[in-house]
C-alpha positions as CSV (number, residue, x, y, z in Angstrom):
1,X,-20.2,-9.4,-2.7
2,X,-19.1,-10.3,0.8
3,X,-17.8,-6.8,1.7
4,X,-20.2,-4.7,-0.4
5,X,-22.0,-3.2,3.2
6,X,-18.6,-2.3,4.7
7,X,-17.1,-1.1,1.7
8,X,-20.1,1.4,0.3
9,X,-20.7,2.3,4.1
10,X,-17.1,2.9,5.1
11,X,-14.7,3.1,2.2
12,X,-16.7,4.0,-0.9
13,X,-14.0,4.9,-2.9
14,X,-12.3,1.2,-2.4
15,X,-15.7,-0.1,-3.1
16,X,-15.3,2.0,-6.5
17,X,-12.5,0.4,-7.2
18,X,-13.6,-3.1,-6.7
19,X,-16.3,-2.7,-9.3
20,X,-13.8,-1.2,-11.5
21,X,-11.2,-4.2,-11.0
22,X,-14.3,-6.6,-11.6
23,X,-15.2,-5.2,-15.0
24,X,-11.8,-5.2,-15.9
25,X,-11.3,-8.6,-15.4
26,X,-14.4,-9.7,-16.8
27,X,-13.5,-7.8,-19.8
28,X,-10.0,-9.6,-19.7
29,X,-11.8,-12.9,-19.7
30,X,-13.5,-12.3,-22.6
31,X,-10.6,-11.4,-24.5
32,X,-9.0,-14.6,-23.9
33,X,-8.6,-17.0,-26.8
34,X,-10.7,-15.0,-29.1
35,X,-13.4,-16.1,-32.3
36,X,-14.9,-13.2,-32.5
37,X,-15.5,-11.0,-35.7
38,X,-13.1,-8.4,-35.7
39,X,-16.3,-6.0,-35.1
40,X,-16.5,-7.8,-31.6
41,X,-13.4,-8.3,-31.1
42,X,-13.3,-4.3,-31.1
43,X,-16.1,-3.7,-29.0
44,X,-14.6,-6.3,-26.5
45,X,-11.2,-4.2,-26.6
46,X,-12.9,-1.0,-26.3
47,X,-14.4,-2.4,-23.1
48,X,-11.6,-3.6,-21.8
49,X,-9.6,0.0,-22.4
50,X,-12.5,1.7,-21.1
51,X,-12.6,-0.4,-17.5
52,X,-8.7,0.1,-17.4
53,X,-9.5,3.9,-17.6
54,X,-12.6,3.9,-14.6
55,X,-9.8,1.5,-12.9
56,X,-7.2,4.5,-13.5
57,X,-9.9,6.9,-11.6
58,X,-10.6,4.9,-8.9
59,X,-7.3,4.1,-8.1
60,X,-6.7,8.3,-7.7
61,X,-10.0,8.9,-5.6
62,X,-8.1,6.3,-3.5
63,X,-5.0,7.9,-3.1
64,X,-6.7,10.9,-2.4
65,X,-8.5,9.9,0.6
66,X,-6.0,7.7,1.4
67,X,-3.4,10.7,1.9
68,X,-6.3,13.2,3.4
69,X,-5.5,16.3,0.5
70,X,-8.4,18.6,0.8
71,X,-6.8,21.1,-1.4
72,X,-9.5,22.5,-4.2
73,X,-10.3,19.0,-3.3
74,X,-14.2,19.1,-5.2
75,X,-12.6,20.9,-7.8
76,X,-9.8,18.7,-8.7
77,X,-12.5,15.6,-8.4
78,X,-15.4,17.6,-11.1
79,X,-11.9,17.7,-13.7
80,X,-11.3,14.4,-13.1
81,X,-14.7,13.4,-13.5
82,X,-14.8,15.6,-16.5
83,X,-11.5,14.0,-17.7
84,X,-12.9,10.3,-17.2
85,X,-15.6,11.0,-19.6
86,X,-13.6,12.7,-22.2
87,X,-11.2,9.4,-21.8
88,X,-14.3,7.1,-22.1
89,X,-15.9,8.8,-25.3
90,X,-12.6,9.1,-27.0
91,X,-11.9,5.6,-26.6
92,X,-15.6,4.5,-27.9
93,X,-15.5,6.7,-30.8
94,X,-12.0,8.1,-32.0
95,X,-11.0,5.5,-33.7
96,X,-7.4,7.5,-33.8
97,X,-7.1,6.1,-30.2
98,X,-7.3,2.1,-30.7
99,X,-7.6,1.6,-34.2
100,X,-8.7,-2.3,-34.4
101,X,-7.7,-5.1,-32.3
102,X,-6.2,-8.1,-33.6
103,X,-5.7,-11.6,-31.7
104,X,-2.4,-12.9,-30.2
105,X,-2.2,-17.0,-29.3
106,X,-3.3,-16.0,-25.5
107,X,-6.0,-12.9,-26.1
108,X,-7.1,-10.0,-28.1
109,X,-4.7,-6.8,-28.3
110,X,-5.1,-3.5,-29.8
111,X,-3.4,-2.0,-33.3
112,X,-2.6,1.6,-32.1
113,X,-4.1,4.3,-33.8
114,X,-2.3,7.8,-34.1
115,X,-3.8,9.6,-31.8
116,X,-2.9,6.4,-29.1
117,X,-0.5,8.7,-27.2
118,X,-3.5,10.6,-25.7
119,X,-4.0,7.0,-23.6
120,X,-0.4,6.4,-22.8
121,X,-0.5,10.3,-21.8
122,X,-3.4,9.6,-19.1
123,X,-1.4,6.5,-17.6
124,X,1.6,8.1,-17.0
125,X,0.0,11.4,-15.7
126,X,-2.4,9.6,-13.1
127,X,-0.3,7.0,-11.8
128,X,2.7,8.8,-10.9
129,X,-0.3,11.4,-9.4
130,X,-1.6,8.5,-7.4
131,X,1.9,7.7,-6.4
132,X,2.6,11.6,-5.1
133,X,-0.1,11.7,-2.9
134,X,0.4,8.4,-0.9
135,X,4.3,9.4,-0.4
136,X,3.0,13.0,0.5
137,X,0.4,11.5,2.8
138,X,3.3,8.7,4.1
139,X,5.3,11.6,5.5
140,X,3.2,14.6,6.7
141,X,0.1,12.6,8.0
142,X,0.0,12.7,12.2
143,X,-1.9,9.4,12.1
144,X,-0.1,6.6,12.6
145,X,-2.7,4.3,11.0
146,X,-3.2,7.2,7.9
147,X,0.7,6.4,7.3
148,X,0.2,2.7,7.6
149,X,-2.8,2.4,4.7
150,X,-0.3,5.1,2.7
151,X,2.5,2.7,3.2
152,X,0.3,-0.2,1.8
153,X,-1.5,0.7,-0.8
154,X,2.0,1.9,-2.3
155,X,3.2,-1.5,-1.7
156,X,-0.1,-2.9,-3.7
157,X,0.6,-1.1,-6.6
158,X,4.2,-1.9,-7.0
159,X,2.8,-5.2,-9.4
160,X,0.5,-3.2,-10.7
161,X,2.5,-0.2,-12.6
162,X,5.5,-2.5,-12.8
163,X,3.8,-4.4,-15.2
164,X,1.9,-1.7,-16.6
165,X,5.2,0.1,-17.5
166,X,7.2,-3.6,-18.6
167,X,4.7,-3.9,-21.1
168,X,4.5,-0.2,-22.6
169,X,8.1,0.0,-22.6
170,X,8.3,-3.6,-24.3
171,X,5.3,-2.3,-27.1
172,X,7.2,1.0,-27.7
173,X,10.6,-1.2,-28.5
174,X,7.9,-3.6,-31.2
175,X,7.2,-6.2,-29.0
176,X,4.0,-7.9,-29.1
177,X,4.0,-8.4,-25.9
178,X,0.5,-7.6,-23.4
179,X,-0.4,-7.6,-20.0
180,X,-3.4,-10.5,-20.7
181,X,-3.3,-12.5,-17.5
182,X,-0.6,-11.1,-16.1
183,X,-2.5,-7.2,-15.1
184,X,-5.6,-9.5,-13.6
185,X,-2.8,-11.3,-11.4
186,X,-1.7,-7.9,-10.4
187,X,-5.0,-6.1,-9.6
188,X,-6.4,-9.3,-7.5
189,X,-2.8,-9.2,-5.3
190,X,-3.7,-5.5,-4.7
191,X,-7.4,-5.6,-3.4
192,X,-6.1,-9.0,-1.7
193,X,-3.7,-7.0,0.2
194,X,-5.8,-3.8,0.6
195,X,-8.9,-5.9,2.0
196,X,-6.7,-8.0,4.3
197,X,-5.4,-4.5,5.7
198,X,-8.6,-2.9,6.5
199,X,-8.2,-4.5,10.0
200,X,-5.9,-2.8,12.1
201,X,-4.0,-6.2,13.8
202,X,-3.5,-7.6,10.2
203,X,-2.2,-4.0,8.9
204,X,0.4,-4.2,11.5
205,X,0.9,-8.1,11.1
206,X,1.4,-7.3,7.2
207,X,4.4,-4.0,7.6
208,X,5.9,-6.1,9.9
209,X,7.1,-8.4,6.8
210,X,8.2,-5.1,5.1
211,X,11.7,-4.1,5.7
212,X,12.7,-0.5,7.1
213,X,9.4,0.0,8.9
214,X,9.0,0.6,12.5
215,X,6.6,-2.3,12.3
216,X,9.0,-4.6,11.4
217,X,11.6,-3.2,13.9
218,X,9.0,-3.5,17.0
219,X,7.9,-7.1,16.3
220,X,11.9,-8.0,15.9
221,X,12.3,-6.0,19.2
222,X,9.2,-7.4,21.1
223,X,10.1,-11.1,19.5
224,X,14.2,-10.9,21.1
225,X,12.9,-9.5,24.3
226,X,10.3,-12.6,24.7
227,X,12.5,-15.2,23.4
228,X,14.9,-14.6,26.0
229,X,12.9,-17.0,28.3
230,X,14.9,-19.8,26.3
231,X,17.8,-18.8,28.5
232,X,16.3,-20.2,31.7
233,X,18.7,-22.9,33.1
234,X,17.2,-26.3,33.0
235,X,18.0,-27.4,36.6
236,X,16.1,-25.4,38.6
237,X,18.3,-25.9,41.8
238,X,21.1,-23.3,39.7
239,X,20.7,-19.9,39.4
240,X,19.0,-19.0,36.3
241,X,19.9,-16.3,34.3
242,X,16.6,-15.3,33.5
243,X,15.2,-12.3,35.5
244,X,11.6,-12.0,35.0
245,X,11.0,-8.6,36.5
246,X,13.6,-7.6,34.6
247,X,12.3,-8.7,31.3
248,X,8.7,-8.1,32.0
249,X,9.8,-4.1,32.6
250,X,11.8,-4.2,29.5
251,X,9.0,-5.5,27.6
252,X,6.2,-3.3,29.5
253,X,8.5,-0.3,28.3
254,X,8.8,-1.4,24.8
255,X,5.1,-1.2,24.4
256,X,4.4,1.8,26.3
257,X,7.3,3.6,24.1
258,X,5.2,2.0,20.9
259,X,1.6,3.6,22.1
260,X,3.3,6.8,22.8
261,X,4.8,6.6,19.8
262,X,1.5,5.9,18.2
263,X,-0.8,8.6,19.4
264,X,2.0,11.1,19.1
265,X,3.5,11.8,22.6
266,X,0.2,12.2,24.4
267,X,0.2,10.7,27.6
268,X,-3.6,10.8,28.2
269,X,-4.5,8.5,25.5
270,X,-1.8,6.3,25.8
271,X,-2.9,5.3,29.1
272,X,-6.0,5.3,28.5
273,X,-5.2,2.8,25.3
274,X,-3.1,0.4,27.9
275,X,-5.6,1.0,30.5
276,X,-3.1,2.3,32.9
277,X,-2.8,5.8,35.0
278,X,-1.3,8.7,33.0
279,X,1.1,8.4,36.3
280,X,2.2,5.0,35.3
281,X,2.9,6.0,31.2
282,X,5.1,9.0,32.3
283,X,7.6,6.8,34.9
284,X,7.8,4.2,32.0
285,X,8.7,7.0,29.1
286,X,11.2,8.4,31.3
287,X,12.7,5.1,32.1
288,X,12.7,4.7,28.5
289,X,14.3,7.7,27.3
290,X,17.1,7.1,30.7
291,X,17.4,3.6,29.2
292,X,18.1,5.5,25.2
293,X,19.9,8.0,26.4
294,X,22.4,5.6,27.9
295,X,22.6,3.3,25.1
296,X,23.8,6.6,22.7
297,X,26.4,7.5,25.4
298,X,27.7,3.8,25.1
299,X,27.7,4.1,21.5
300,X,29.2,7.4,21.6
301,X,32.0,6.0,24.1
302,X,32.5,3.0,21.8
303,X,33.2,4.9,18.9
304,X,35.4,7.5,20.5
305,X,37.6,4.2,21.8
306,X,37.5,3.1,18.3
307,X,38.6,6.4,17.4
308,X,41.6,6.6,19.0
309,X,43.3,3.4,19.2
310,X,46.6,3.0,17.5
């Protein structure tokens, strides 16, 4: 309710997929500890099946606009819509698909009918869909921030199909076990993380937590080059080992390297990002790549000396 403006205004589809989430959850609290007739208890499971299919959708729309594929774009979206429907009927009606549902000690879970694969078919076909398309967006978008939301949204679904796929695995092997509780864990974690992402600072602030990411490696970067103040002798009548225009240059070049970095090489709107002169952006990326370009000569000259000791 807080973020319905933002999220019908700006990101429908994650608005889509809130509602989705909500009546899944609903549906997942009703299910718990059960006394229903087993005529309610079906229509209570159907629900729940048929919210975990919209949720299924949703989560694809997502990933599409997520990882910006406009191929046969309306196309693909009228089949899915198409497919959704199909999904939804089937699920009411062919009793082939969820035959009844029976309770458990913790909440109501279905006895599959023979026609069940048809579901298990639509899971494993969309997710790994969904999946696709954030890694294809992840490494050919330009954007910086595009590869960022690819990057998270893969991360908030890692709970998600893990347990998904625990628990189909586990009922194909005659468990009884179900993702009751668990799933609702799962989806609130994801639109936790996808919500507190939406701003741009607390995107960054989150991949820098993530290992691998360049996120990470210029907030351990920035973090050593600041902390190096600590060095500073404490009697201030000895020289200190500290050299402040030194540090403040390394720093300034660190971020400048970043923004470049950011908007793809161009000068122009990295200065105008840092508010500096496009003058000032080129002497720092040159004094950057000098400063590179003399580390991987060092390195080079290191490992040649390694090289050829006895």
């Amino acid at each position: 309710m807080r973020y319905h403006e933002s999220l019908w205004n700006e990101n429908f589809n994650l608005g889509i997929l809130f509602i989705a989430v909500l009546l899944l959850n609903i549906a997942e609290l009703t299910a718990i500890k059960p006394e229903y007739t087993e005529q309610t208890a079906l229509v209570v499971l159907t629900a729940y099946y048929c919210c975990l299919v919209f949720f299924i959708h949703g989560y694809v729309n997502l990933c599409f606009e997520y990882s910006e594929v406009k191929w046969n774009l309306p196309k693909i979206k009228l089949g899915m819509n198409v497919l959704l429907a199909f999904m939804v009927v089937s699920i009411i009606f062919n009793r082939s698909i969820i035959a009844s549902a029976v309770a458990t000690d913790v909440s109501l879970t279905k006895v599959e009918g023979d026609q069940y694969w048809i579901f298990q078919l639509y899971l494993l076909a969309f997710l790994p869909l969904g999946i696709g398309l954030l890694v294809h967006g992840f490494r050919k978008l330009r954007s910086n921030l595009s590869r960022q939301r690819c990057l998270v949204m893969l991360i908030s679904m890692f709970p998600v199909i893990s347990v998904g796929f625990i628990v189909l695995i586990a009922q194909e092997m005659g468990s009884t076990l179900t993702a009751a509780v668990i799933l609702s864990f799962a989806f609130t974690l994801m639109l936790g993380m996808l919500v507190y992402t939406e701003e741009k600072t607390r995107l960054f602030r989150l991949l820098t937590f993530v290992p691998f990411t360049k996120e990470r490696k210029l907030h351990k970067q920035l973090l050593s080059q600041i902390t190096n103040c600590i060095s500073i002798n404490d009697d201030p009548s000895q020289n200190s080992s500290l050299n402040l225009k030194a540090m403040m240059k390394e720093l300034e070049g660190t971020v400048v390297e970043h923004v470049l970095e950011y908007y793809g090489g161009n000068q122009k709107l990295t200065a105008s990002a840092l508010s500096v002169s496009e003058a000032t952006v080129s002497r720092r990326a040159r004094a950057v790549t000098r400063r590179n370009e003399q580390k991987d000569i060092s390195q080079d000259y290191s490992t040649d000396s390694i090289r050829i000791t006895p």
